[in-house]
Each structure stands twice: as structure tokens, then as C-alpha cells.
C-alpha positions in Angstrom: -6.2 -63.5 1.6 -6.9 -61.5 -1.6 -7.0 -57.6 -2.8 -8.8 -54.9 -1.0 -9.7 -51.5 -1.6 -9.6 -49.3 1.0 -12.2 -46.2 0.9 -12.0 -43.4 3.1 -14.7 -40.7 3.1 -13.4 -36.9 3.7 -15.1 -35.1 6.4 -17.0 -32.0 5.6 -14.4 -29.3 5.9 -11.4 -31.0 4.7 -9.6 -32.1 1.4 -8.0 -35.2 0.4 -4.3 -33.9 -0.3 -3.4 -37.5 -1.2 -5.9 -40.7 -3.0 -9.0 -41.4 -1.0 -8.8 -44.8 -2.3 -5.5 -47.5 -1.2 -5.5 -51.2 -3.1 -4.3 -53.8 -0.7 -3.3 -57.3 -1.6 -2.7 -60.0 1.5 -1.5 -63.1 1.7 -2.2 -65.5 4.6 -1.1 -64.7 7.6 -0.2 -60.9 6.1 -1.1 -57.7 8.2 -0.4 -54.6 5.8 0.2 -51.0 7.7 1.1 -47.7 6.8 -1.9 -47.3 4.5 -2.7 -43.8 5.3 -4.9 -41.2 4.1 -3.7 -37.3 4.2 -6.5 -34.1 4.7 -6.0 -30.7 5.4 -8.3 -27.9 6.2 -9.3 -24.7 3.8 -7.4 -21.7 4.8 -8.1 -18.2 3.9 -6.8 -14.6 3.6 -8.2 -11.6 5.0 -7.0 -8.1 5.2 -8.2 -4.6 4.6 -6.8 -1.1 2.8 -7.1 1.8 5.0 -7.1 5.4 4.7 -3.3 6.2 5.8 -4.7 10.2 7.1 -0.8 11.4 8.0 0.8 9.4 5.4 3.6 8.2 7.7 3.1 4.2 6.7 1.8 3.5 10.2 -1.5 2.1 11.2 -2.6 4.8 13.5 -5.7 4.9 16.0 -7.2 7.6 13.1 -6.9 5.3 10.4 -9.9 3.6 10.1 -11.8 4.7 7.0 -11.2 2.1 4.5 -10.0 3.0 1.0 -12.5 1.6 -1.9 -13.3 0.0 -4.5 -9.3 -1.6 -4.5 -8.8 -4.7 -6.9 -6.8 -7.8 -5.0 -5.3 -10.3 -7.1 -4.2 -13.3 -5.4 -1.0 -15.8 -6.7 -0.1 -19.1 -5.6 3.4 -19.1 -5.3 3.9 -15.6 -6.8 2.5 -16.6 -10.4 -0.6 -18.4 -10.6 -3.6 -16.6 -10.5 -6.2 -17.8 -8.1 -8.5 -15.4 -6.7 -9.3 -11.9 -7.7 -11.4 -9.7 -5.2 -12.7 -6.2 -4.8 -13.0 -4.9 -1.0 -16.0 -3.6 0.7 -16.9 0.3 1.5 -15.1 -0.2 5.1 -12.0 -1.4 3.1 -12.1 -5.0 4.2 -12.0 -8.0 2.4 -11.5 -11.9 2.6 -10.4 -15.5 0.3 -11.7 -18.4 1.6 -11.5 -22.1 -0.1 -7.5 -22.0 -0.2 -5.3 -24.5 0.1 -1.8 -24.6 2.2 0.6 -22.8 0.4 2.4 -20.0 0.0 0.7 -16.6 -1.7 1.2 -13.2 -2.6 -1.7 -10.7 -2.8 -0.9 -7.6 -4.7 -2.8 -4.5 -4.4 -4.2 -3.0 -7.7 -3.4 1.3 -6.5 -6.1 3.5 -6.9 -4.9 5.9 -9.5 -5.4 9.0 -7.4 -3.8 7.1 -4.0 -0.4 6.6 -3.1 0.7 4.0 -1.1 2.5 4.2 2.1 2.8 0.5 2.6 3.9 -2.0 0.1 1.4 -3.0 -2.3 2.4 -6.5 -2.5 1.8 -8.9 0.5 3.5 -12.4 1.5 1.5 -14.8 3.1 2.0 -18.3 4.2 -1.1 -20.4 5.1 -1.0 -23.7 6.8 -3.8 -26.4 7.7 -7.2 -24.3 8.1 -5.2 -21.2 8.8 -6.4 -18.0 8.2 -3.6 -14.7 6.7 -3.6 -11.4 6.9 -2.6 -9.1 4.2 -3.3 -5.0 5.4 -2.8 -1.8 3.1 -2.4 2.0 4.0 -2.7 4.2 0.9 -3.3 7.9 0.8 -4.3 11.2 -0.7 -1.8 13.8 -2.2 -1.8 16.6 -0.6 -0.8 20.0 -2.1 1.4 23.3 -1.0 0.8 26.4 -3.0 1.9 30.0 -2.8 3.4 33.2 -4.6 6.0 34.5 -4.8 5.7 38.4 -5.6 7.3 41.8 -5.1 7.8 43.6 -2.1 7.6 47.1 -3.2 8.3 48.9 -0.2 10.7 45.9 1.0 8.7 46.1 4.5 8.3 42.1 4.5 4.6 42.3 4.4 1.8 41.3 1.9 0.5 44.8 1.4 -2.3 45.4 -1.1 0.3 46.8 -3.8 2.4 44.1 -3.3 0.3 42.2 -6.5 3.1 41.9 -9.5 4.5 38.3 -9.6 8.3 37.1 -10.0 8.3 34.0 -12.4 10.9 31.4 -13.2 12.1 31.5 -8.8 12.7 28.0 -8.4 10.6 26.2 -5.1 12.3 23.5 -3.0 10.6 21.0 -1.3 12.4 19.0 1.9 11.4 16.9 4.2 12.0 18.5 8.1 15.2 16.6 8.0 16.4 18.5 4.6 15.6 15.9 2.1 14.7 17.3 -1.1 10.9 16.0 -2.6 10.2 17.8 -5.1 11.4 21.2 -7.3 9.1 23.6 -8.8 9.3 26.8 -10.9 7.1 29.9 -10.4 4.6 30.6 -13.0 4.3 34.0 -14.6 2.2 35.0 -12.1 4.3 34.1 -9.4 2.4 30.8 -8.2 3.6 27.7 -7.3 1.7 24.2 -6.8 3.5 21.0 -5.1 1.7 17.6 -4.9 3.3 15.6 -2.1 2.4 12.9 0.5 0.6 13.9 3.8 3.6 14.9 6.3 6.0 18.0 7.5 8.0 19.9 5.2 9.9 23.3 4.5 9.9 24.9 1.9 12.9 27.1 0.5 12.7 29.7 -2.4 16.1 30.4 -4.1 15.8 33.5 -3.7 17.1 35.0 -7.2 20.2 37.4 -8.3 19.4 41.1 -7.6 17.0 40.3 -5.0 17.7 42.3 -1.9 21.1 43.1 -3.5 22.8 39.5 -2.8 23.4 36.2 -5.1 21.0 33.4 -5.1 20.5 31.8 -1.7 18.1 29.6 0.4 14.8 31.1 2.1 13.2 29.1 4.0 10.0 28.5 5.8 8.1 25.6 7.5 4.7 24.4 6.0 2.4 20.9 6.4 1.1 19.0 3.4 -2.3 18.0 4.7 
């Protein structure tokens, strides 16, 4: 009979969740159970931010040149800061020495990307698990053109057709006539449209007294690559 300390000595590569240490009093006769000891294993998170090339959110076969440097911050249960990481040239990067729990890693956007994924990632780890959180940004593309007289009205970009028409207002859509993005031509006739990699037409309204009719639609196909 009489008080005991029970010591238990955690293996390289796990963590004591619970004491390491259990006080046990017996009496004669007594047989005390149930003193146990809890570990778990480190987990980690690992993940990468790609170049997204056709801007479509998907993580294509042509998508492989990482996006870099990118800031990671890393919360435990989506407040407390834990971890803060920059990702390597290929775009890659990794926490280790994390307990079980539940995280969110938020990207920090480069200021001349956009993101085509969310830039905020669950993850859950367990016991010695490892996470994944991925990102696919890209680069704006642009569409530019002119619109300018037609002085002989033939429907071709001869050499005297050089005079600009300004204030023509340029609609953006998406293929399936989604509007993106408006712009107004510049006294010289030009217009300039930042937009995400992907299909679009673009649609001048055409305006009053040109070819004799109201305002109206015009449209042509083009690709923002």
C-alpha cells in the first residue's frame, strides 16, 4: 500500500495531449486501472499556388508553374495565428509541428494576380496527418482596339481610315452573353479591357447616325490571353 507516481516517457515523434505524470494511492488488496496516458502525432499542411494559364479555376495538365513569392498565414480554428509561410520558386510549400485540429490557411494575393480559386482553405488534420491546401491564381489579360471611321463605308481598315470616334461605349460578355466589363472609347478611338484569361465577345454600341440607324449591338468574338 501507499502513493505512487506513475511516469510515462513520450516517444520521439509524439506529444503528451494529456499529464505524463498520474498519482496513485492503494490500499491493501487495491488494484487501480484506467490510469492512462494520451499521445498523438505532429501533423502538417502542404499545398502549392499555381499558375492558373486559362484562368478557368481548374487544375489543368498546363498548370504547373508555381506562382511566387505568396504569403500563407495559417489559423487554428479560424483565429489564432500559428504559422506564417512564404512558398518556394515552384510554388510549393509545407507546415510541419501541428497539432490535431482544425485550420484555415489564407492566401495573401499577389497584387498583380487574380485568383481563380478561393483564397482561403479548410483543413482538418488528425493524428500525424498530413493536409492539403492548393491555389490557382492568374494574370489579367487585356483586349484592345479602335474604333474609327470608315470613310468609304467598304468595311475595311484602309490607310485613310485613321480619324477616331470617341465616347462609343465597348461591352464585354462572356461567350454565354454575360456582361464583364464596360468601357468608353478614348478620343482617339481606343479602347483597353483588363479581364481574366478566357473567351469573350465583344460588342460596340454602335452610335446614333452611324450607318443611318439608332444605337445597336455589334459584335465580334475575341480571347483574353
Amino acid at each position: 500500500r501507499g502513493s505512487y507516481t506513475v511516469v510515462r516517457r513520450v516517444p520521439p515523434g509524439w506529444r503528451g495531449t494529456a499529464t505524463t505524470n498520474i498519482t496513485v494511492t492503494l490500499t491493501s488488496g487495491q488494484a487501480s486501472t484506467n490510469n492512462n496516458f494520451l499521445d498523438t502525432q505532429p501533423a502538417g499542411i502542404a499545398g502549392s499556388v499555381k499558375l492558373d494559364v486559362n484562368g478557368n479555376g481548374v487544375a489543368d495538365a498546363e498548370d504547373t508553374n508555381g506562382v511566387s513569392p505568396v504569403v500563407l498565414n495559417v489559423y487554428l480554428n479560424g483565429t489564432t495565428l500559428v504559422a506564417t509561410v512564404t512558398n518556394n520558386s515552384d510554388g510549393s510549400f509545407s507546415v510541419a509541428n501541428l497539432p490535431p485540429g482544425s485550420y484555415t490557411v489564407v492566401q495573401t494575393l499577389p497584387s498583380d494576380y487574380l485568383a481563380t480559386t478561393p483564397t482561403t482553405a479548410s483543413v482538418t488534420l488528425t493524428s500525424g496527418s498530413m493536409g492539403a491546401a492548393n491555389y490557382l491564381d492568374t494574370q489579367p489579360a487585356g483586349i484592345s482596339g479602335m474604333v474609327l471611321v470608315d470613310v468609304n463605308g467598304d468595311g475595311l481598315a484602309d490607310a485613310a481610315d485613321t480619324n477616331g470616334i470617341s465616347g462609343v461605349t465597348i461591352v464585354l460578355e462572356t461567350t454565354n452573353g454575360v456582361p464583364v466589363a464596360t468601357n468608353l472609347t478614348s478620343d482617339s478611338g481606343a479602347y483597353f479591357t483588363n479581364v481574366q484569361p478566357g473567351d469573350y465577345t465583344v460588342m460596340q454600341m454602335v452610335p446614333p447616325g452611324a450607318g443611318g440607324g439608332p444605337a445597336h449591338r455589334d459584335g465580334e468574338p475575341g480571347r483574353g490571353r
